[in-house]
C-alpha positions in Angstrom: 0.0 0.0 0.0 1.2 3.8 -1.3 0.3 6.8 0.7 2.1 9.0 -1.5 -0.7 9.3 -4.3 -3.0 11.7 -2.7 0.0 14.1 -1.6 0.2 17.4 -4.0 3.7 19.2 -3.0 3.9 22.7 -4.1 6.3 23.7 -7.0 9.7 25.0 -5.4 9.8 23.2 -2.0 12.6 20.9 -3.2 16.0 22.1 -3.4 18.6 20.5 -6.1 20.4 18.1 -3.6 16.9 16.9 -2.7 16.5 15.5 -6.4 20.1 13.9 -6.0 19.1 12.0 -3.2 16.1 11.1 -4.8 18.3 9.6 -7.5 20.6 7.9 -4.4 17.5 6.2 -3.1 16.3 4.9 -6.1 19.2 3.5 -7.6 20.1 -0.1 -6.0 24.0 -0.4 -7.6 24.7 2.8 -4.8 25.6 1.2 -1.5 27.5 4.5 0.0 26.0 8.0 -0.4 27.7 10.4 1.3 26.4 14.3 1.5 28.5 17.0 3.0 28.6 20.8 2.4 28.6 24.0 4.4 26.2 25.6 6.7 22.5 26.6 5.2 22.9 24.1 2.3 19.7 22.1 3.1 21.8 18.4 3.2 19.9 17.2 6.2 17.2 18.9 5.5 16.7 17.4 1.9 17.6 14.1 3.2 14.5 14.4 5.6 12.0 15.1 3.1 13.0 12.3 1.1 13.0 9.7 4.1 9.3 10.9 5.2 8.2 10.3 1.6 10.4 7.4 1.1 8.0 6.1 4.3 4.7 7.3 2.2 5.7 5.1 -0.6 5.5 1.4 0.6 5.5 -1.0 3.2 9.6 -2.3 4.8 10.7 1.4 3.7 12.3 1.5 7.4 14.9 3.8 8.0 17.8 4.0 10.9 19.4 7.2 11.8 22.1 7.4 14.2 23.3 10.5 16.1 27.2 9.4 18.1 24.9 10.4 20.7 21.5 10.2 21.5 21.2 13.4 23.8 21.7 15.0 20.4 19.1 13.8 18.4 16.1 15.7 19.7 17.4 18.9 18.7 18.6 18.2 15.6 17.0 15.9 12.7 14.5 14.2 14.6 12.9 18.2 14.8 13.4 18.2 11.3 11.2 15.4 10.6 8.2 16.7 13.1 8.5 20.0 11.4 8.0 18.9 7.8 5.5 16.3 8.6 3.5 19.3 10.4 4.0 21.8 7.6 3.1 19.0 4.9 -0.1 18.4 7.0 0.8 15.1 7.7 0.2 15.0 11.2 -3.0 12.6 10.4 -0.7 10.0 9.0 2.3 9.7 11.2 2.4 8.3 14.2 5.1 10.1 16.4 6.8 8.9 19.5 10.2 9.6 21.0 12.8 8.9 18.8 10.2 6.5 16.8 7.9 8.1 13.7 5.5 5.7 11.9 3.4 6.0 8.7 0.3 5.0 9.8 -1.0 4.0 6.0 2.1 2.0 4.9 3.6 0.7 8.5 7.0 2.0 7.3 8.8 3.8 10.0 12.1 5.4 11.1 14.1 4.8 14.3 17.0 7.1 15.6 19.3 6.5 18.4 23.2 7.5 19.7 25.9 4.9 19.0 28.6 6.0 22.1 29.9 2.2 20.7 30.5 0.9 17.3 29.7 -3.0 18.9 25.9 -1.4 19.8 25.5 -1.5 15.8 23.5 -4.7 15.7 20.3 -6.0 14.0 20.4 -4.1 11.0 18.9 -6.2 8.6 15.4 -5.0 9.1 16.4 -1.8 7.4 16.9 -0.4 4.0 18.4 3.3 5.1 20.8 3.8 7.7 22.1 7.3 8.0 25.3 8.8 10.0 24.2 12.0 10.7 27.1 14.5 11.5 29.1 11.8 10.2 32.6 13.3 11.4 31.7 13.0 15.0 31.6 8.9 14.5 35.2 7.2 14.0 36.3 4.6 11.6 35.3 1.5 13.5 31.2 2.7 13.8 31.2 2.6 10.1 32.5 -0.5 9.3 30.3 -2.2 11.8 27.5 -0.7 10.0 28.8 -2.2 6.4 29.3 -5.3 8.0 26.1 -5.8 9.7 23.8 -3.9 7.0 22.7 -6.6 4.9 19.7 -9.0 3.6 17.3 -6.7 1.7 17.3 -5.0 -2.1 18.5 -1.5 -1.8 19.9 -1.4 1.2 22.2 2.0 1.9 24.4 3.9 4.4 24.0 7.8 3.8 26.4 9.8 5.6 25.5 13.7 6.2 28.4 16.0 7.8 30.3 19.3 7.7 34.2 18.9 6.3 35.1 20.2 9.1 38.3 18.6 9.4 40.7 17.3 6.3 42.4 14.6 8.6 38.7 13.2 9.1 38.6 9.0 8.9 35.5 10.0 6.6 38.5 11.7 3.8 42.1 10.0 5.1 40.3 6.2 5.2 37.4 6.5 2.7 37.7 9.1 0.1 41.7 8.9 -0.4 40.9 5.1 -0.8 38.9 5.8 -3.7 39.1 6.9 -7.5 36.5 9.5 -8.0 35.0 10.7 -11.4 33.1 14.1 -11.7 29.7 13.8 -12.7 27.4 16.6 -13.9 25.2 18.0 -11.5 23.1 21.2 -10.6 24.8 21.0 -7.3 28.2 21.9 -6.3 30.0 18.9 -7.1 28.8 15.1 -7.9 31.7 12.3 -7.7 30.9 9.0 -8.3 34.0 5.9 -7.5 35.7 3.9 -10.1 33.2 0.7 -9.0 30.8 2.3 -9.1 28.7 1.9 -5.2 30.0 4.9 -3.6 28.1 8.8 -4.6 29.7 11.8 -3.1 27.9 14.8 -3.2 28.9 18.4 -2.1 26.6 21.1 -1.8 26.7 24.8 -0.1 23.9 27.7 0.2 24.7 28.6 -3.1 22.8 25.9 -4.4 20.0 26.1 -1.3 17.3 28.7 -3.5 15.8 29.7 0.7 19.0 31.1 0.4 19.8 32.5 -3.1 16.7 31.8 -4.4 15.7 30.4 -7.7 16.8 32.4 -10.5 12.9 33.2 -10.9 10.3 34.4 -8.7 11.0 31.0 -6.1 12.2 30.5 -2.9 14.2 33.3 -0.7 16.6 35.2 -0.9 18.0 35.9 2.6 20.3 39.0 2.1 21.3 38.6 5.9 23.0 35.1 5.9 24.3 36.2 2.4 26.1 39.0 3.8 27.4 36.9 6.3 28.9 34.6 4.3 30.3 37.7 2.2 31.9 39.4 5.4 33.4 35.4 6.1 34.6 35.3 2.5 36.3 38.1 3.5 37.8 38.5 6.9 38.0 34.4 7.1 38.6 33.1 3.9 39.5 29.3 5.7 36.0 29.3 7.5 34.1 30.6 4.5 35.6 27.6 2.7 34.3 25.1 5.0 31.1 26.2 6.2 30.4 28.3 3.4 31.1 26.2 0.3 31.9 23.1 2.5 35.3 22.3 1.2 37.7 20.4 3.6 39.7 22.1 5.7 40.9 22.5 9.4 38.9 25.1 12.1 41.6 27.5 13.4 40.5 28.4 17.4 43.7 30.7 18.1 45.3 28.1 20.6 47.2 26.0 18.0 50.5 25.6 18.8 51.8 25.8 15.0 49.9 28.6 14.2 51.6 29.1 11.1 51.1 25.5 9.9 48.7 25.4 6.5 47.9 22.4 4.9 46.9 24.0 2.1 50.6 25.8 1.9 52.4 23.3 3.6 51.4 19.8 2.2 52.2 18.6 -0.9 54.1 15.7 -2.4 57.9 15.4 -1.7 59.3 12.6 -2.2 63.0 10.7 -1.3 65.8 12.7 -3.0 68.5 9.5 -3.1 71.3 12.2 -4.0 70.6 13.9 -0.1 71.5 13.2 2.6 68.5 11.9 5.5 68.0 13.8 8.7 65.3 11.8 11.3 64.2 13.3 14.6 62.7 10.7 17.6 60.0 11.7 19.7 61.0 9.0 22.8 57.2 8.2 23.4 55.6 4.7 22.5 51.5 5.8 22.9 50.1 6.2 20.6 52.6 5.3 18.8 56.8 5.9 18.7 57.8 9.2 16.7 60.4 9.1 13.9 59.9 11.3 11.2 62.7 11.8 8.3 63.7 14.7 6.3 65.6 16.6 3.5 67.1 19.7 3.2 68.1 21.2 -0.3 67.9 24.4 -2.3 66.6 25.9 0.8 63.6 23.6 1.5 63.1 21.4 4.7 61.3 18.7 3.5 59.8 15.6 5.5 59.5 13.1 3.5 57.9 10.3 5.7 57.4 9.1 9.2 58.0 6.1 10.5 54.9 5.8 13.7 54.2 2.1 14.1 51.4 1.3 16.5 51.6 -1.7 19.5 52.7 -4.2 19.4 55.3 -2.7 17.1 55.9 0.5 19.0 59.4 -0.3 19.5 63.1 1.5 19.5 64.5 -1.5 17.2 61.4 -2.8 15.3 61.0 1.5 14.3 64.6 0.8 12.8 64.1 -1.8 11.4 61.5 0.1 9.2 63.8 2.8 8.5 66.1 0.6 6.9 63.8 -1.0 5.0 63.0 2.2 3.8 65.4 3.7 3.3 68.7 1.0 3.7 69.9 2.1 -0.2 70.9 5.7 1.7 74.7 5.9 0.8 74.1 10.1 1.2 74.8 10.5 4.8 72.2 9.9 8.2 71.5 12.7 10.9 69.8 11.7 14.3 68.1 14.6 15.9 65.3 14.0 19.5 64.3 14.8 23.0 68.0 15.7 24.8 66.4 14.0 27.9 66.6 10.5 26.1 70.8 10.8 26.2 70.2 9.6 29.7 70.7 6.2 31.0 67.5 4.4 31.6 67.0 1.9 34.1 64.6 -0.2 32.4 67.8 -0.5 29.6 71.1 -2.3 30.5 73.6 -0.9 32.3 75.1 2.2 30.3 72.5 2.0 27.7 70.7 4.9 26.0 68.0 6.0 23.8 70.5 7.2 21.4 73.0 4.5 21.6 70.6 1.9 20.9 69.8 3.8 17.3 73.3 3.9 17.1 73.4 0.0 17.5 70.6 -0.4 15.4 71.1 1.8 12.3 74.9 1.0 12.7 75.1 0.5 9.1 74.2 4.0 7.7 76.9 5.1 10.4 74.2 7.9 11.8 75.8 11.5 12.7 73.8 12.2 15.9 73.0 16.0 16.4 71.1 16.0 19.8 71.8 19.1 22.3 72.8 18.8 25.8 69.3 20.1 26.6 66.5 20.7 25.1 65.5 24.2 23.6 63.5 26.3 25.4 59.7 25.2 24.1 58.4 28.8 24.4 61.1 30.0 21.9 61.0 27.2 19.8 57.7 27.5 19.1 58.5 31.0 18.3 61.0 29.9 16.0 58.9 27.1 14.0 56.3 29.5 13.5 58.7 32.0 11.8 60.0 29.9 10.0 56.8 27.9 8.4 55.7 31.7 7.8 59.2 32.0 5.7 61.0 34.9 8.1 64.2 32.5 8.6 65.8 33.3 5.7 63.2 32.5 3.4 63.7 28.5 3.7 60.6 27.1 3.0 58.7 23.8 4.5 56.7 21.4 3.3 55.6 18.2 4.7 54.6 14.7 2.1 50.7 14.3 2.2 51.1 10.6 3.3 52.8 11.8 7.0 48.8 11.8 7.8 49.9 11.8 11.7 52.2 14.3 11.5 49.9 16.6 9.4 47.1 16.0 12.3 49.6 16.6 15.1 50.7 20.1 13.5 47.1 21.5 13.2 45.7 19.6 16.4 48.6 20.5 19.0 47.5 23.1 20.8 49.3 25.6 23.5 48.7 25.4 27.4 47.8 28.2 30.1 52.4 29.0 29.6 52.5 28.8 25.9 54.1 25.6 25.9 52.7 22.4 24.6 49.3 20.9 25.6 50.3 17.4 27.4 46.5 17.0 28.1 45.4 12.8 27.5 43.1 10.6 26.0 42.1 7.1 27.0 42.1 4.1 24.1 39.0 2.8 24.4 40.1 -0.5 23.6 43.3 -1.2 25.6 41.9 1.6 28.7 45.7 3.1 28.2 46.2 6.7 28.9 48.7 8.8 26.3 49.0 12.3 25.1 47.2 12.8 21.7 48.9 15.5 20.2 52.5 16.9 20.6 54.8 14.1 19.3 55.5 15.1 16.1 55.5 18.8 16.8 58.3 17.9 18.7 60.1 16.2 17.0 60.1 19.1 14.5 61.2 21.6 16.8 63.9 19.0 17.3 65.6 19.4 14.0 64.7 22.9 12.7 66.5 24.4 16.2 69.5 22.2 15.4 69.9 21.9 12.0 69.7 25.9 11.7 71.0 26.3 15.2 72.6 29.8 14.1 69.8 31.0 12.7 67.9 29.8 16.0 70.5 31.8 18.0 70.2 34.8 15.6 66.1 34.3 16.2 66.4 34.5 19.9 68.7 37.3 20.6 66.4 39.6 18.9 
C-alpha cells in the first residue's frame, strides 16, 4: 500500500540536492551516499524530506538514523522530521513517539538512536536506510560495523551527512583517499561518483539552497542577511568561509594552535626521497600512541619531511622502528643525521647498564653510520615555538617547508597541537578505548620538529632568539 498518491507538493519546496538523493534512493547499484557541504545548504534537511516520503511510498521502507549520541538527536534531525510532517499536514498519517515516527498507511517507520559504541551496531537487517548523521563525530570502527552488519534486503544504503570540518577526518584519510573519483554533472556543487561504481559523493553549499539565493525566478528566498554573512566570512576568514560556506575540507583555526603558522593547504604537498641527499630523522622518545620518527631533507633551501615512520603496539618499538627505516630507506649511501628529546641521552633503568636511547639507534642503524646532532638540553619550548612559526611563515631566511601528504599523523599533530595556560605544549590525554591506556594525543610530532629545525639551523635559532 502507497500513501504517496493523494499528496500534491507545491512547485519550489525541493531544493537540487533533494533531487540527488532522490536519485541515491532509487538506484540499487549505490551502496555509499555520502552528503557534506557547508552551513545553510539544506543536506539534512533534503535528506529528511525524502525519508518521510520514502515512508509514504510502501511498506519495509524502514529507516535507521544514528546520532554518536543520543542526547543529540532531539534537537537536531529528529525536529526536522516533526516540522515537515506538520508543515506538509501530515500529522494525520504519522504516528510520532520519541525517537520512533511511523506511517500509519504503509507501517514504514524510522528509528533514531546514539551509538557511544560501534559493537551497539546490531540487528540491521530490518532496514533499508541507515544514516550517519554528523558523520565526522563517529570514527572509523562505527562505520565499518555498519557495512558489515547492514545486509539482507534489495537496496539497502548507508547515507552519511556532515560538515568537512576537518581534512584529517577518517570520513577523507580512510574512505575518500581510498577511492578513485569521477566528476559527474550536476546542478549542485559537485557530484563524484568511484571507479566501482557503489559509492556517490555529493557536495553542496547555500549557493545551491534557492531559501538562500533563491531560484533564478520568482521561487524561494533570498536571505540577504545570511548572504552577507557569508560575504563578510569570505572576506575576513577566507579558511572558515571555505568550510562552512562552500563546504570544502579544511581545518577550524580556534587561536590556541601551537603551530599557528602550519597550512595544509601551503604546507602539504608531495615530496618525495631525494636519493642524491642526505637523511635527517628526529625521535620523539614516546611509545603511545605510537613511537615518533619522522625523516627529512634539506636542499635548495627547503626542509622537506618526507615520511614518518609511527608504528602502533605491538610494534611501537626502539628496534622494530629501525628496522622500518632501513627497510626504507637501507639504499641511503648520502649521509644519516639523528636529531630527539635531549632528555633520552640519559641512562635508563629499564635498559642495560650504560645504555641509552640514542645508543641503541646507534646499534641499530649502525650500518648508515648515523651522525647524531642532539643538544645537551632541550631548547627552550616557548622559543621554539617562536621559531617554528617563523620559519613555516618564511621569516628565517626565506627557507621554506613542506611536509609529504602521506605523513597523515604528523599533518594532524601540526594543526591539532594546541598551546597550554604557559604557551608551551598541551600534554592533556586521552584514554584508548580499547586497551583503557592513557597517552598524550597531540604533541609528538611537533616535537620532533622543533627538534631538527632548532639544530639543523642552530645559528639561525641563536640569531632568532637574541632579537
Amino acid at each position: 500500500m502507497s500513501g504517496i498518491e493523494f499528496i500534491e507538493f507545491e512547485e519550489g519546496i525541493f531544493n537540487e540536492i533533494y533531487f540527488e538523493i532522490d536519485s541515491v534512493f532509487n538506484n540499487n547499484d549505490i551502496r555509499f551516499c555520502f552528503i557534506y557541504g557547508g552551513s545553510s545548504s539544506s543536506k539534512t534537511f533534503s535528506y529528511v524530506q525524502r525519508t518521510i516520503i520514502f515512508m509514504l511510498e510502501g511498506e519495509n521502507n524502514n529507516s535507521l538514523i544514528f546520532r554518536k549520541f543520543s542526547t543529540d538527536i532531539d534537537n537536531s534531525i529528529f525536529e526536522d522530521f516533526k516540522r515537515i510532517v506538520s508543515d506538509w499536514g501530515l500529522n494525520d498519517y504519522f504516528k510520532i513517539q520519541k525517537h520512533y515516527i511511523e506511517c500509519k498507511l504503509t507501517g514504514s517507520y524510522t528509528v533514531f538512536k546514539g551509538l557511544d559504541d560501534s559493537e551497539k551496531i546490531k540487528g540491521l537487517s530490518g532496514f533499508k536506510k541507515i544514516c550517519m548523521e554528523e558523520f565526522n563525530q563517529f570514527e572509523y570502527a562505527d562505520f565499518k560495523q555498519a557495512k558489515k552488519r547492514l545486509r539482507g534486503l534489495v537496496g539497502q544504503q548507508i547515507i552519511g551527512i556532515f560538515n568537512p570540518v576537518s581534512e584529517m577526518s577518517f570520513i577523507k584519510t580512510e574512505i575518500f583517499d581510498n577511492e578513485i573519483f569521477t566528476q559527474l554533472p550536476s546542478k549542485i556543487t559537485e557530484k563524484q561518483i568511484n571507479s566501482t561504481g557503489d559509492t556517490l559523493v555529493l557536495r553542496t553549499c547555500y549557493l545551491d539552497n534557492i531559501w538562500i539565493v533563491g531560484d533564478g525566478k520568482s521561487g524561494g528566498f533570498i536571505d540577504k542577511h545570511v548572504i552577507a554573512d557569508f560575504e563578510r566570512d569570505k572576506l575576513n576568514d577566507p579558511n572558515y568561509y571555505d568550510i562552512y560556506a562552500l563546504g570544502k575540507w579544511g581545518k577550524l583555526r580556534t587561536g590556541g594552535e601551537f603551530l599557528k603558522q602550519f597550512k595544509a593547504d601551503k604546507h602539504v604537498g608531495k615530496f618525495p626521497y631525494n636519493e642524491a641527499e642526505p637523511l635527517h630523522i628526529s625521535f620523539d622518545e614516546n611509545v603511545l600512541p605510537y613511537l615518533t620518527c619522522n625523516a627529512f631533507q634539506f636542499y635548495n633551501n627547503n626542509i622537506l619531511q618526507i615520511d614518518e615512520i609511527m608504528l602502533t603496539d605491538p610494534l611501537n618499538t626502539l628496534k622494530d622502528t629501525c628496522e622500518e627505516f632501513l627497510n626504507r630507506y637501507g639504499t641511503n649511501r648520502q649521509g644519516l643525521f639523528i636529531y630527539g628529546d635531549a632528555t633520552s641521552r640519559k641512562r635508563d633503568a629499564k635498559l642495560q647498564k650504560g645504555q641509552n636511547f640514542f645508543k641503541l639507534i646507534q646499534s641499530y642503524l649502525s650500518v648508515q653510520k648515523p651522525i647524531f646532532r642532539v643538544p645537551q638540553a632541550n631548547p627552550s619550548v616557548i622559543m621554539s615555538r617562536l621559531f617554528t612559526n617563523e620559519l613555516l611563515l618564511g621569516g628565517i631566511d626565506n627557507i621554506a617547508f613542506g611536509v609529504d601528504s602521506k605523513c597523515r599523523n604528523s599533518i594532524n599533530d601540526y594543526q591539532y597541537c594546541t598551546e597550554d595556560e604557559d604557551g608551551k605544549v598541551n600534554k592533556s590525554t586521552v584514554k584508548d578505548k580499547v586497551t583503557g591506556q592513557t597517552y598524550q594525543q597531540y604533541g609528538h610530532a611537533t616535537d620532533a620538529l622543533r627538534y631538527i629545525l632548532t639544530v639543523l639551523f642552530l645559528e639561525k635559532y641563536k640569531k632568532f632568539i637574541r632579537k
